[in-house]
C-alpha positions in Angstrom: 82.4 -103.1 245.2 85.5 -105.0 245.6 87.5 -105.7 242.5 86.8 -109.6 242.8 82.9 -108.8 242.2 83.0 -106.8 239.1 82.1 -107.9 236.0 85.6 -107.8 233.9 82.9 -107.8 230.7 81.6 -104.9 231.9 84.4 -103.2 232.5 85.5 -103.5 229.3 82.4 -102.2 227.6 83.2 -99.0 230.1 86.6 -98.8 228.7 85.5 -99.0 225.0 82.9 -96.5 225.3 85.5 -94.1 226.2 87.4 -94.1 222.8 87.4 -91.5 220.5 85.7 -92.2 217.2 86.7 -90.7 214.1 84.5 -88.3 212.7 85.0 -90.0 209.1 85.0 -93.4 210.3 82.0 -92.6 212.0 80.1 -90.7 209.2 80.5 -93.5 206.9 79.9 -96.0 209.2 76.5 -94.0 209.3 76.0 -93.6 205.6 76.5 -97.4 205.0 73.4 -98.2 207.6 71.1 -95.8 206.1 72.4 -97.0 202.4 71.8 -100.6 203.9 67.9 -99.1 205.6 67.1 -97.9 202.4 67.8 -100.9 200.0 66.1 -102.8 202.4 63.0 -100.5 202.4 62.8 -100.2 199.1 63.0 -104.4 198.4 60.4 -104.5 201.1 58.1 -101.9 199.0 58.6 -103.9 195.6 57.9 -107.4 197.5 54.8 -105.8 198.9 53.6 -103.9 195.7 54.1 -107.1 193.7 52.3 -109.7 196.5 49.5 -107.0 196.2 49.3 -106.8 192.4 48.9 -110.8 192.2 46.0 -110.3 195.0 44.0 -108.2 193.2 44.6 -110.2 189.6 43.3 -113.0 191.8 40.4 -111.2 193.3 39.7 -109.6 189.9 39.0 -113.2 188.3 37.1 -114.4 191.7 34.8 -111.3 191.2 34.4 -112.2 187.3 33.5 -115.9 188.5 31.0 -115.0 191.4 29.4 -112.4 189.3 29.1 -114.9 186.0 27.8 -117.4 188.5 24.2 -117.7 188.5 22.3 -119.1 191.3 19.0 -120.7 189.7 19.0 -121.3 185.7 15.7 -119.2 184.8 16.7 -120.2 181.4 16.1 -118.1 178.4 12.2 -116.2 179.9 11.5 -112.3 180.8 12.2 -113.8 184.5 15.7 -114.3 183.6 16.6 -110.8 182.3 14.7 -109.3 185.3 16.5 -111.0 187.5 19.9 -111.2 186.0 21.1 -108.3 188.3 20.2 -109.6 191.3 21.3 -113.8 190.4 24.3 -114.1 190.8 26.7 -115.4 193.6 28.4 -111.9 193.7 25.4 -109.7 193.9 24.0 -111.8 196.7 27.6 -110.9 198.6 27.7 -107.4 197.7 24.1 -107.4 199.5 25.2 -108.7 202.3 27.8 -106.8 202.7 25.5 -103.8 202.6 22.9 -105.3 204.9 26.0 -105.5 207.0 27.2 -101.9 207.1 24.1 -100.9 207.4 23.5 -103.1 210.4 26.8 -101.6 212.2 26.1 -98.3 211.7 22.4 -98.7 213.6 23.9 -100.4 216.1 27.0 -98.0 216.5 25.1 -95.1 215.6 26.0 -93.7 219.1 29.7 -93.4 219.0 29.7 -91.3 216.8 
């Protein structure tokens, strides 16, 4: 290559690489990152932890409502305390999702 075709960028990155680093500049230059990494990790934990408390408080209540939500009023008859179990919003999702796992594990029953 002739000199008027090299990068002169380049070549200084060469010539910086080349230095000599203090072994305490560069230990604490280390420590700081993984000070930094770890504050960082740990704010991302607590963000997460507290998005994921709210999310269950909210599913907790949508589970209360589905569940106190019936789906015919039988009134005040023997029909209605038979059938409390099963009318509901809730139970009627909690059966489908059983109908559902039970449906992919017929149909996947051969991978494992």
């Amino acid at each position: 290559m002739s000199q008027d075709t090299q990068d002169t960028t380049l070549q200084a990155l060469f010539e910086d690489a080349h230095q000599e680093l203090s072994d305490d500049a560069f230990t604490a230059d280390v420590m700081q990152q993984t000070g930094r990494l770890k504050r960082r990790r740990w704010l991302a934990r607590a963000s997460a932890g507290l998005v994921l408390a709210l999310v269950v408080v909210f599913l907790q209540d949508m589970a209360l409502v589905l569940t106190q939500t019936p789906l015919m009023d039988l009134g005040e008859s023997w029909m209605a305390n038979v059938a409390a179990p099963l009318n509901s919003v809730g139970s009627m999702l909690s059966l489908g999702l059983v109908g559902l796992r039970m449906a992919y594990k017929k149909l996947f029953a051969f991978i494992d």
